[in-house]
N, C-alpha and C positions, 0 to 999 in steps of 0.2 A: 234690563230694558234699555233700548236706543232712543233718545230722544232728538229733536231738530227743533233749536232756538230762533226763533219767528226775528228776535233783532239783530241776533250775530250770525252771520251765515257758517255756521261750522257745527258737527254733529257731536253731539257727548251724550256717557252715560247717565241713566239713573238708575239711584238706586233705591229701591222702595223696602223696607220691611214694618213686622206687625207684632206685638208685644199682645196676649192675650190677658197678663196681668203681672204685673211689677212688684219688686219688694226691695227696696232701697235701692232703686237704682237710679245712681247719678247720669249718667248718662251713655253714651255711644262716641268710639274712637272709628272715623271711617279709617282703615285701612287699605293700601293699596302696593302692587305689587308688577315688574314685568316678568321673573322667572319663575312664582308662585314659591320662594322659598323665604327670600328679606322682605320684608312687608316697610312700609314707610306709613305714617299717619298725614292722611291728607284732609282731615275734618272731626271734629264735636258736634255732636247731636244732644241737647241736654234732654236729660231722660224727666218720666213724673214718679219718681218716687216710689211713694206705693200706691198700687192703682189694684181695683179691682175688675176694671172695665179696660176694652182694648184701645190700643193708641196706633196710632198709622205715624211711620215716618219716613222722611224721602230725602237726597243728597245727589245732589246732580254733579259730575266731575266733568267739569268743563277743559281740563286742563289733559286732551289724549289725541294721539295722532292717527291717523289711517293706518292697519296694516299691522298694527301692535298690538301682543294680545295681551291683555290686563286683567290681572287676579287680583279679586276684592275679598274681605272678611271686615267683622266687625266685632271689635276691641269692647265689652260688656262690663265697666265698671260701677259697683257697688259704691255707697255712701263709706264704708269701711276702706274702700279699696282693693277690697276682692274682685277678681275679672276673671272675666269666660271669652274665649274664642266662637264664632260662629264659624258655621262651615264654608270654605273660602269658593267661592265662586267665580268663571271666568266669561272674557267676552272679547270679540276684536270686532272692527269698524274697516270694513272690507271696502277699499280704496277704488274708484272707478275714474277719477278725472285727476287731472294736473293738480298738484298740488304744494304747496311749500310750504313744511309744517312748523317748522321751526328755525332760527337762525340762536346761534348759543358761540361761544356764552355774548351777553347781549345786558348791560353795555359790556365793552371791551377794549383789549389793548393791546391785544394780539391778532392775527389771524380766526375769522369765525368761522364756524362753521354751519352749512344750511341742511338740514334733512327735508330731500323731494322724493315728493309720490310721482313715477312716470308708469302712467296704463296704459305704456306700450316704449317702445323702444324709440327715442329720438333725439334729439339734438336742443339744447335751451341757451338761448342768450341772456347773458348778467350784465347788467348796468351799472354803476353805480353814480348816485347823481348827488353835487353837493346839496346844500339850501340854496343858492344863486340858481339850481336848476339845470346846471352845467356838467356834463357825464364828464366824470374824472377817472374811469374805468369801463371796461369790455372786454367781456370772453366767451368763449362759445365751450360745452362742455356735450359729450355725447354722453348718456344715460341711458340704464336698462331697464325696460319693466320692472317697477316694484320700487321700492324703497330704496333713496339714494341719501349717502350724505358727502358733498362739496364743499371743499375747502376755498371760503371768499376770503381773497387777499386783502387784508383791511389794516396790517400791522403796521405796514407804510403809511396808510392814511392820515394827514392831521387830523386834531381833535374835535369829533363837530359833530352834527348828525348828519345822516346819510337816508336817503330813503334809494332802495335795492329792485330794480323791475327784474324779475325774473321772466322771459318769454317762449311760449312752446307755440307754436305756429299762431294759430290765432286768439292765444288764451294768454292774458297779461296778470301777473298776481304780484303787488305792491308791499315790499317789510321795509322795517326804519332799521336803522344800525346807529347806537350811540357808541363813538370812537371816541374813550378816554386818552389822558396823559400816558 
């Protein structure tokens, strides 16, 4: 399921399942995954034990970008430690506007880099502004449809925060950069 957070303007998964009846189970490892083969654990779901009656439970992954497809399963362990795999499940969040999903690594001390969603082919200005509010940087970058990742020169940077405008014609989208030692 796709869900849309009423306070954070960004879309993420959920994920809903249903237990019919339990027998020592401690609880649920959310697992997650981008090539459906290494699975990484992004959550604990604590389980009821033993139940004779059904139990609903939900995990929302707030943490996924546009354009990326993501395989889920869930990690079933027992009070003993025994575990079961569920059957892994997939999903992508198909990108239609400007976007700037991510800047990484973040803070840093090198060179960052920003991964942009372009729905359609254009040109983006980068800013970079100190705290005094004073652009200490500008570049223009041509980009293609679809997922881009950009190399923001930040390695020269002193150490401070930065907030980063990224802008596509008339669509402005604002990240901080904390530039360590």
């Amino acid at each position: 399921l796709i869900g849309f957070d009423r306070f954070i303007p960004r879309w993420y998964f959920i994920l809903d399942w249903k237990t019919a009846s339990e027998l020592n189970n401690s609880g649920f490892f959310v697992q997650r995954s981008t090539n459906g083969i290494t699975f990484e654990t992004i959550g604990w779901i604590d389980g009821n034990g033993n139940s004779n009656s059904m139990h609903a439970y939900s995990f929302h992954d707030r943490n996924v970008e546009q354009n990326i497809t993501y395989y889920y399963r869930l990690k079933q362990v027992d009070f003993n430690q025994n575990a079961s795999f569920s059957a892994t499940l997939s999903g992508i969040l198909k990108g239609e506007n400007f976007e700037v999903n991510s800047i990484t690594p973040n803070p840093t001390n090198v060179n960052a880099e920003a991964s942009i969603f372009m729905p359609e082919n254009g040109s983006v200005e980068i800013n970079i502004f100190n705290i005094l509010g004073q652009n200490v940087q500008t570049s223009h970058v041509d980009l293609s449809k679809g997922l881009n990742k950009v190399t923001i020169e930040s390695a020269s940077l002193a150490p401070a925060t930065y907030l980063i405008k990224f802008q596509m014609n008339d669509k402005t989208i604002t990240k901080k950069l904390l530039k360590n030692l």
